[in-house]
N, C-alpha and C positions, 0 to 999 in steps of 0.2 A: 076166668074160672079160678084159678090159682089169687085173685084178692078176695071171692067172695068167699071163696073155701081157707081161707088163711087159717081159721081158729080148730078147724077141722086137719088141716094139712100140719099145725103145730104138733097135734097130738099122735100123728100115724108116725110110726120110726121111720117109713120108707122116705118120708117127704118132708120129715122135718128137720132138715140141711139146708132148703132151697134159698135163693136169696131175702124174697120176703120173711119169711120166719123165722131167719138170724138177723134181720135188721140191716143189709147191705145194701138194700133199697127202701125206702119207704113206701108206705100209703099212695100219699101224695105224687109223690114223682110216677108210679103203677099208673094212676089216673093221668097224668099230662103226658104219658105215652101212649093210653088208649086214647084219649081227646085227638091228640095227634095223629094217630095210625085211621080214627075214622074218618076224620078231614080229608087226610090223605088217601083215602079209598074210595072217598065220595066223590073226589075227583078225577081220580081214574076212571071210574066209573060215567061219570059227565063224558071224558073224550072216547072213551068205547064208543057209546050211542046211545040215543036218545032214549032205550029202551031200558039197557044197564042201569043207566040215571033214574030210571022210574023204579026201576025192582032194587035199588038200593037197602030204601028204607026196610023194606020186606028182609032184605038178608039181614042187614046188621041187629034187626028184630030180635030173627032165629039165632045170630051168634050170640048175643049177650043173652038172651033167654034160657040158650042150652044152662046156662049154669043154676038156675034156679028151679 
């Protein structure tokens, strides 16, 4: 939420300290930590059960969706 809202979250005074919008992280790196965190969730999801593993794709959907 917070990269796709970045040009947005620049211009509100409450939000515009946070790290992406002074430049303390990049773009880039924002993205090889969600790649990362989904990986890793998809396979948690795998040793839960074979059902979690199915309804994966379903959640991670609605999480990246909320932002749009």
């Amino acid at each position: 939420n917070r990269m796709i809202d970045c040009e947005i979250d620049g211009k509100n005074p409450r939000t515009k300290r946070r790290p992406l919008q002074i430049k303390i992280i990049s773009r880039k790196e924002v993205q090889v930590i969600i790649i990362v965190c989904t990986i890793f969730f998809a396979i948690c999801c795998y040793f839960l059960s074979p059902l979690c593993f199915f309804l994966c794709p379903f959640i991670l959907f609605l999480l990246y969706g909320y932002s749009y």
